[in-house]
N, C-alpha and C positions, 0 to 999 in steps of 0.2 A: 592313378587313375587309379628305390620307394623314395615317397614323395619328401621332403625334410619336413620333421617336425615342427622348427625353430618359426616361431612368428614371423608374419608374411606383411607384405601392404596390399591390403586387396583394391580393388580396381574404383571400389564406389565410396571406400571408407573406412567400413570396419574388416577386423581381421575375419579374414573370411577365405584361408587357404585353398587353391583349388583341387577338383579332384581327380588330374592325374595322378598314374600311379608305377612307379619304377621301382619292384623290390630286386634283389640281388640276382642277377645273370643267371638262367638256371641253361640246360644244355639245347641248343635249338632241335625245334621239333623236325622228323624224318621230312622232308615234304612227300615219300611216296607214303608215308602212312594215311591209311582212309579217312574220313572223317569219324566214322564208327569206333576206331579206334584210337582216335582224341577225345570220342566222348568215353569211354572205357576206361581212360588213364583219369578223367577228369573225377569222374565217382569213383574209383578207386581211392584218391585221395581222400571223398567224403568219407568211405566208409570206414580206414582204418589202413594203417601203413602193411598190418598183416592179412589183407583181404589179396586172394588169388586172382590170377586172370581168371578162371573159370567159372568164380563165384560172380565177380565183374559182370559177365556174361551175362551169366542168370541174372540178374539182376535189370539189363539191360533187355534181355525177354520179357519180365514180367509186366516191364513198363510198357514194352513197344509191341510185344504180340511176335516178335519172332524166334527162330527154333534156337536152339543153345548154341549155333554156330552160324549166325545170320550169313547170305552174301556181305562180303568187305564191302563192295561198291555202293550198298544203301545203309540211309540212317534208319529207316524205319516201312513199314509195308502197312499203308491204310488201307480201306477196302478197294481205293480206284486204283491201287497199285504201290509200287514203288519208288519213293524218290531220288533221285539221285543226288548222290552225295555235293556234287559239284555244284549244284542248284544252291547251294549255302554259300559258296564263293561268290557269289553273284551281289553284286550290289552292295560290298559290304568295302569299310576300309578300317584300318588300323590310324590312329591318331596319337601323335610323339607331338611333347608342349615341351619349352623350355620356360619354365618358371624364374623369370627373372630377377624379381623383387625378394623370393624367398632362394634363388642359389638352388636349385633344385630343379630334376625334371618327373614329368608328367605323361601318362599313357590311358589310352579312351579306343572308344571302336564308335566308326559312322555308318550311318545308313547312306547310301547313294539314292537323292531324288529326281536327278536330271543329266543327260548326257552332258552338259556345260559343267558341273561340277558340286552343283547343290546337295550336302550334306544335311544330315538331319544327326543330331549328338543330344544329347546329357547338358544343360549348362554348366553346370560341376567341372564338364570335364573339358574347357575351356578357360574356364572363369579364371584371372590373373596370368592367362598367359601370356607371355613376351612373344611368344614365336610358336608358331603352329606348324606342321607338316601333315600328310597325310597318304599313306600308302594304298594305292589297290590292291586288296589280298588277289582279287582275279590277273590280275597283270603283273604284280610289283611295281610299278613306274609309284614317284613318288612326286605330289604339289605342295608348295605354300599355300596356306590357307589362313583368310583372314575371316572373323566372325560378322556375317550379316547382321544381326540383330539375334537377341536370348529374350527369354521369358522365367525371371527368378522362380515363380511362384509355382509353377510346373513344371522346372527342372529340364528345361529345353531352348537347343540353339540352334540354330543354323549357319553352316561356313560354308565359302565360298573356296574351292581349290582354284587357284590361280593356272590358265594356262592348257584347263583340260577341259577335251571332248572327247565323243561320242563313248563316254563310261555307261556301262551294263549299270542298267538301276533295281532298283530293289522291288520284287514284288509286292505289293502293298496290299494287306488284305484290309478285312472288316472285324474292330475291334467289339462290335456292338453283339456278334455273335459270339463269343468268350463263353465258356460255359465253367462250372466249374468241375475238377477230374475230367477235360480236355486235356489230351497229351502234348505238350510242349517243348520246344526245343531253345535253351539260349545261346546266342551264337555270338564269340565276342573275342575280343584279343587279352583275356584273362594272365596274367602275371604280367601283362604287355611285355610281352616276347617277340611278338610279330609273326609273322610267316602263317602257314593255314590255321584259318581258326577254331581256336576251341570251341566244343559244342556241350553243354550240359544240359542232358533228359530230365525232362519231369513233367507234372501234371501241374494245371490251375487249383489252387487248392483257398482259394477263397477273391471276390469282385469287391470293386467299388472302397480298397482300404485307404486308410488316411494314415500318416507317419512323419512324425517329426524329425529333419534333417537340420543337423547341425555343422559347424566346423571343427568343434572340438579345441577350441583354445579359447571361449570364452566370449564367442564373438557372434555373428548372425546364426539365425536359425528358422528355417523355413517348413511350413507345414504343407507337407504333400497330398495330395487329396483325389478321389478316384481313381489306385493305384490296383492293378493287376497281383495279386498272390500268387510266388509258384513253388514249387518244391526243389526247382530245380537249383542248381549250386552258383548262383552270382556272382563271379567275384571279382576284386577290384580288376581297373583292365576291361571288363566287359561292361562297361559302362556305353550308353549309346546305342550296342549292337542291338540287333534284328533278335525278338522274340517271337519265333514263326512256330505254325499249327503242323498238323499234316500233312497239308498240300504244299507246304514251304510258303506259307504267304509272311509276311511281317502283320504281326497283332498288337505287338507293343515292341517298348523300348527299356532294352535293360538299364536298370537303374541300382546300381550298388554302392555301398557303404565303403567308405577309404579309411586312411589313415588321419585325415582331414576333413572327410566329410561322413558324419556319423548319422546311423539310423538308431532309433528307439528300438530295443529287443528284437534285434535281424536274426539272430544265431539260429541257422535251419532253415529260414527264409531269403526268399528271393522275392524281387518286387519288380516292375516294371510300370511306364505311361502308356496307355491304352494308345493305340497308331491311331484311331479318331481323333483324338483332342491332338497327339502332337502333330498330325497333319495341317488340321484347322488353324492351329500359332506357327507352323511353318508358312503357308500360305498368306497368313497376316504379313509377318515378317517380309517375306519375298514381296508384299505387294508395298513397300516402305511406312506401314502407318505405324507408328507408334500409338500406345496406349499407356494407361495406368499401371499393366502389367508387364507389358510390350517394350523392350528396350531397341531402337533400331537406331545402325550408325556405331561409329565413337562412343567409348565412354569416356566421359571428363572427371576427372580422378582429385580428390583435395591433395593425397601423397603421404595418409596418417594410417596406423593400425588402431582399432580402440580394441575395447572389452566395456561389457555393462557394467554400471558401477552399481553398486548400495545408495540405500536411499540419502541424501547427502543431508547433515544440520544446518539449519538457517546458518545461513554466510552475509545476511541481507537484504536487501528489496531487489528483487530480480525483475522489474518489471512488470511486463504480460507474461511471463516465465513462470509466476506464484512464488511463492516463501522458499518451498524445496523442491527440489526434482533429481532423480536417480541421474539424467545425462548418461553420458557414455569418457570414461577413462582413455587420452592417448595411453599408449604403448612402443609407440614409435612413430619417427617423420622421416620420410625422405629427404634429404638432402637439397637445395636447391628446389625443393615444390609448392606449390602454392600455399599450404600450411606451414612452411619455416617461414618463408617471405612475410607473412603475416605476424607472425611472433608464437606459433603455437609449439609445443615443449611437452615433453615425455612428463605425464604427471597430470595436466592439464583435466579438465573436466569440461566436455563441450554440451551448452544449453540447446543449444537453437540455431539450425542451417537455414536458409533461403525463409527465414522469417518461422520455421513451425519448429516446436519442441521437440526435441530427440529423449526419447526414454529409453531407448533398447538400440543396440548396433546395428538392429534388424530395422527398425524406422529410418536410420542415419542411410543405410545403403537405398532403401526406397526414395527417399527423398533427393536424393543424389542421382538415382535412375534414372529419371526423367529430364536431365540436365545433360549438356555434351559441350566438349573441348570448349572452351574460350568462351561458355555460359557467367555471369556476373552472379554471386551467392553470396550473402551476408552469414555471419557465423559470429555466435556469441559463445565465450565461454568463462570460465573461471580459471584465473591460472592456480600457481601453487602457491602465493601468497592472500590467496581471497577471495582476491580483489578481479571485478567484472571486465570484462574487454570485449570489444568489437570490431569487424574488420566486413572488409569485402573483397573477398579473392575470384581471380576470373580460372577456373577447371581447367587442368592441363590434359593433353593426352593419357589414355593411358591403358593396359587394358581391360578385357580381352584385346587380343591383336588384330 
């Protein structure tokens, strides 16, 4: 949310690794330590291995307004007062993925929308998972959790914890109020460690950004768009969690760059989904509609990795296909999946799914979106001698979980 590098099968098509994130074991955090001072250790690291607690401190003054040795009990003191640090445990959960298809595991932080169990997350930080759990930082008690429905294009999902009620939900503010140099807090399970969450200070420091997210192995890539700016320290792990104002409200939704899900020039930054728009596709989701953007349900999976190819030399009459087309390169097949049964082969060059051209891994997985388990899809491709082929494979399970 560390996660393995090694090429993945992602859930719609292309390689498209997801974005939990498990890097190496570091020592669990105190649980009597404040939250104050989880955010202290957490800039600390931003600012340099040889930065003091004292300096820490100050630093944590200048942002928040208080004296060089705040009360422990609060994060910060706006003009209606002080919040309490426990106010962040509230509504928040830790999220553990077992990445089946890549052999690897995966870590994300939720928002709590509903005593039943309604999650609000990052799609990243689901996306290809076998197995979901999800812990309450306020309780500890721990659910499976299987994904409602995602939304690629805004980088949001929704899971369903199996089995649980009356969970503390999340305050929800108003993202339309955002301003910029608004002091902000991200609150997240960063190095997905688990136990109280970290909290990293900062300000909005720019509205309304756009940023290209990738996989990093060559595979889809999705454009983010009316994304919150903030100073504060993002980092893998804190994916999902609550980006709350002063009064502790949620304004947005952290969104951070992985190992496998990359952002365009992040170093310094932090970004987040404004809590308006991912309300609105939470509430879509929950209500079962699907849309264009809208994935709800199952995903029905072919069971291949690709990568974009180069533009390819006439091989041919391609049909409605044209003379040439870039397609998408396999990279791998699952064994036993609707893509081996069919004849498809590491090398391959795939034209055209359920009748439309594929130019980029990013089309392949969109067109695939809108299909679920045991859906009926034609697929043309070129093998490695040439020569054209077609088949019609029916989607197997697969995920998200």
């Amino acid at each position: 949310m560390s996660e393995s590098d090694r090429p993945g099968y992602p859930p719609a098509g292309p390689a498209f690794p997801p974005g939990g994130f498990r890097p190496p074991p570091r020592p669990p955090r105190n649980p009597l330590l404040t939250i104050l001072l989880c955010a202290a250790v957490v800039l600390g690291l931003v600012i340099g291995a040889g930065q003091t607690a004292w300096q820490t401190t100050s630093l944590l003054s200048s942002l928040w307004g208080h004296s060089a040795a705040p009360p422990p009990a609060h994060v910060w003191s706006p003009s209606s007062g002080p919040v309490d640090a426990s106010a962040l445990d509230t509504g928040v959960v830790d999220i553990d993925t077992q990445l089946g298809y890549q052999n690897a595991l995966g870590a994300g932080t939720g928002i709590v929308l509903s005593p039943s169990g309604d999650v609000l997350t990052n799609n990243h930080v689901a996306n290809g998972a076998t197995s979901i759990r999800a812990t309450d930082v306020g309780t500890g008690r721990s659910y499976p959790a299987t994904v409602v429905g995602y939304d690629r294009s805004h980088d949001i999902a929704v899971l369903k914890l199996q089995g649980a009620s009356g969970l503390p939900t999340a305050s929800i503010g108003d993202s339309s109020t955002v301003a910029v140099g608004d002091p902000v807090a991200a609150v997240g399970n960063a190095g997905g460690v688990g136990g109280p969450p970290s909290v990293a200070l900062g300000t909005v420091s720019a509205l309304h950004r756009t940023i290209t997210a990738s996989d990093g192995n060559g595979g889809s890539a999705q454009r983010l768009t009316g994304l919150i700016q903030v100073t504060a320290n993002v980092q893998p792990g804190d994916s999902g969690g609550p980006l709350v104002n002063t009064a502790g409200q949620v304004v947005g939704i952290d969104t951070a760059a992985t190992t496998g899900f990359r952002f365009e020039s992040t170093r310094g930054q932090g970004f987040a989904v404004p809590i308006n728009d991912a309300i609105a596709i939470a509430k879509q989701i929950q209500s079962g509609s699907d849309s264009p953007a809208i994935h709800v349900g199952p995903t029905g999976v072919l069971g291949i990795a690709v990568q974009d190819s180069d533009a390819l030399p006439y091989l041919g009459p391609w049909s409605r296909f044209g003379t040439t087309s870039s397609g998408v390169t396999v990279v791998g097949v699952l064994q036993d999946s609707p893509a081996e049964q069919a004849g498809l082969a590491t090398g391959d060059i795939i034209l055209a799914v359920d009748h439309k051209a594929i130019d980029s891994a990013s089309t392949l997985t969109s067109v695939l979106d809108r299909h679920h388990p045991g859906d009926s899809v034609g697929i043309t491709w070129i093998d490695r001698s040439g020569q054209q082929q077609d088949a019609t494979v029916h989607l197997a399970p697969g995920p998200p979980s």
